[in-house]
C-alpha positions in Angstrom: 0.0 0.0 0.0 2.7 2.6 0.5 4.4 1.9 -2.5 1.1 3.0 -4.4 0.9 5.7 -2.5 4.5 6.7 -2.9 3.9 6.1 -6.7 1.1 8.7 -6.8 3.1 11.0 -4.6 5.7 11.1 -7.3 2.8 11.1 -10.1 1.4 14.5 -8.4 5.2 15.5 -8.5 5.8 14.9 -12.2 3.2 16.5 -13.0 3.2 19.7 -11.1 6.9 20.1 -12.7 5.2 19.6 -16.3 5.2 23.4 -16.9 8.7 23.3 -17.0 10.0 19.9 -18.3 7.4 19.9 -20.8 7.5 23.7 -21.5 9.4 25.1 -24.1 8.2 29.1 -23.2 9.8 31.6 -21.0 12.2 29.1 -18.8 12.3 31.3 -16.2 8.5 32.1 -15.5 7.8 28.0 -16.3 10.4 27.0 -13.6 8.6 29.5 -10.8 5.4 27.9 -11.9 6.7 24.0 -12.0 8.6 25.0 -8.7 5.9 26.5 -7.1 3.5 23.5 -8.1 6.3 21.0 -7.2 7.3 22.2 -3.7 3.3 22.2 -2.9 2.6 18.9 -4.1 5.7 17.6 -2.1 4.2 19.4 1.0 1.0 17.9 0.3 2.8 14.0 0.1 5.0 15.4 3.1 3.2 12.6 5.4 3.8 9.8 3.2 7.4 10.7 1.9 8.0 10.6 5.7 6.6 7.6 6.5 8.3 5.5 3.3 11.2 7.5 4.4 11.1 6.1 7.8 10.2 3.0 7.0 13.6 2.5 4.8 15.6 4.2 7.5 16.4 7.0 5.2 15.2 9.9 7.0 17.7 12.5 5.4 17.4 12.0 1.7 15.4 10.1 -0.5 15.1 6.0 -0.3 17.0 4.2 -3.0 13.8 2.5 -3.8 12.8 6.5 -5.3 15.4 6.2 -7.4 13.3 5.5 -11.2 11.0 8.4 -10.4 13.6 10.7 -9.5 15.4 9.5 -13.1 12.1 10.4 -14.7 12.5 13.7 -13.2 16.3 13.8 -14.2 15.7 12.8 -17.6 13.0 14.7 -18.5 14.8 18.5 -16.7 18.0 17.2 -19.0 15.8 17.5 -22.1 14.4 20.6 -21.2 17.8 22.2 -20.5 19.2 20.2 -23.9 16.7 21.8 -25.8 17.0 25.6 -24.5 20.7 24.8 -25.0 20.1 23.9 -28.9 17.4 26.9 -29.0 20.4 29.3 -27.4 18.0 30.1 -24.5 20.6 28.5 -22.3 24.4 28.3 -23.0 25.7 24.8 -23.5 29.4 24.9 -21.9 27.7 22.4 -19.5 26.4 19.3 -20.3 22.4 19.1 -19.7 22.3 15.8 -17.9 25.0 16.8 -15.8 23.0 20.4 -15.0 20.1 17.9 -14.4 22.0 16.0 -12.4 23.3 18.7 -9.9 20.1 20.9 -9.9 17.9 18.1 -9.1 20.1 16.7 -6.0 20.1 20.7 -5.1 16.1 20.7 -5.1 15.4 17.3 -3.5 17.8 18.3 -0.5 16.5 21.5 0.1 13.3 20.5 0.1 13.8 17.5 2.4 15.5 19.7 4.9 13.3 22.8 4.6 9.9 21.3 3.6 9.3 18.3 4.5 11.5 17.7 7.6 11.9 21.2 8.6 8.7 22.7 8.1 9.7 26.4 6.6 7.8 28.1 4.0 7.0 26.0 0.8 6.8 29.2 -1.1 9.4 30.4 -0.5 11.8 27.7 -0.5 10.0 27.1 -4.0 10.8 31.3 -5.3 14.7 30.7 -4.2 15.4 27.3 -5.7 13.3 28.3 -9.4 15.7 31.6 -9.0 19.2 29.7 -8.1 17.8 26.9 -11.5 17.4 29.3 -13.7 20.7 31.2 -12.9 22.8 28.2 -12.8 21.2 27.0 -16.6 20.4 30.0 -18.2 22.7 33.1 -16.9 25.9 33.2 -19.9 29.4 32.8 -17.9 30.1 36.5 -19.3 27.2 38.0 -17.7 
């Protein structure tokens, strides 16, 4: 039972970060909006993720068991940053999947600490991680 509710905790996820890993508009306004929606929908789950969390002992970061939905994740914010990249909306002097890679361990650690163990401010964890994403992806090194 809690891995079907872990699945649509991570469903919920996907698809509150659609705006941006499916967008292909302004990336800076669709990553406040898929943050914004993410960050919620995590707070929302924050019960469950604790629980599973618990459950598999790992309390401060994500169970191994998360692992193909956070790929899913991964996958789908490397093609978003690969395309801006091949658009020119985002320099390309770093790999996408390895932007991915970093900006996605960045995000679920913050909001593990802040949101769901910590309790802060959804929102604003949510403004300062879509701000720091789009800086590190789409800010030119000569800027």
């Amino acid at each position: 039972m809690i891995d079907r509710l872990i699945q649509l905790a991570f469903s919920e996820i996907y698809e509150a970060a659609a705006p941006y890993l499916d967008g292909a508009d302004d990336p800076r306004r669709d990553l406040h909006r898929a943050l914004t929606a993410t960050v919620a929908a995590v707070d929302r789950n924050a019960t469950v993720l604790q629980l599973a969390a618990r459950l598999s002992g790992q309390m401060d970061r994500m169970p191994p068991e998360w692992e193909p939905y956070i790929m899913r994740l991964r996958n789908a914010a490397a093609r978003r940053i690969r395309g801006d990249q091949q658009r020119g909306i985002a320099p390309s002097d770093i790999p996408a999947s390895t932007s991915a890679n970093a900006l996605l361990a960045m995000v679920e650690a913050q909001v593990v600490r802040e949101v769901v163990v910590g309790g802060s401010d959804a929102a604003q964890t949510a403004r300062v991680l879509a701000e720091l994403w789009w800086r590190a992806v789409y800010s030119r090194p000569d800027e």
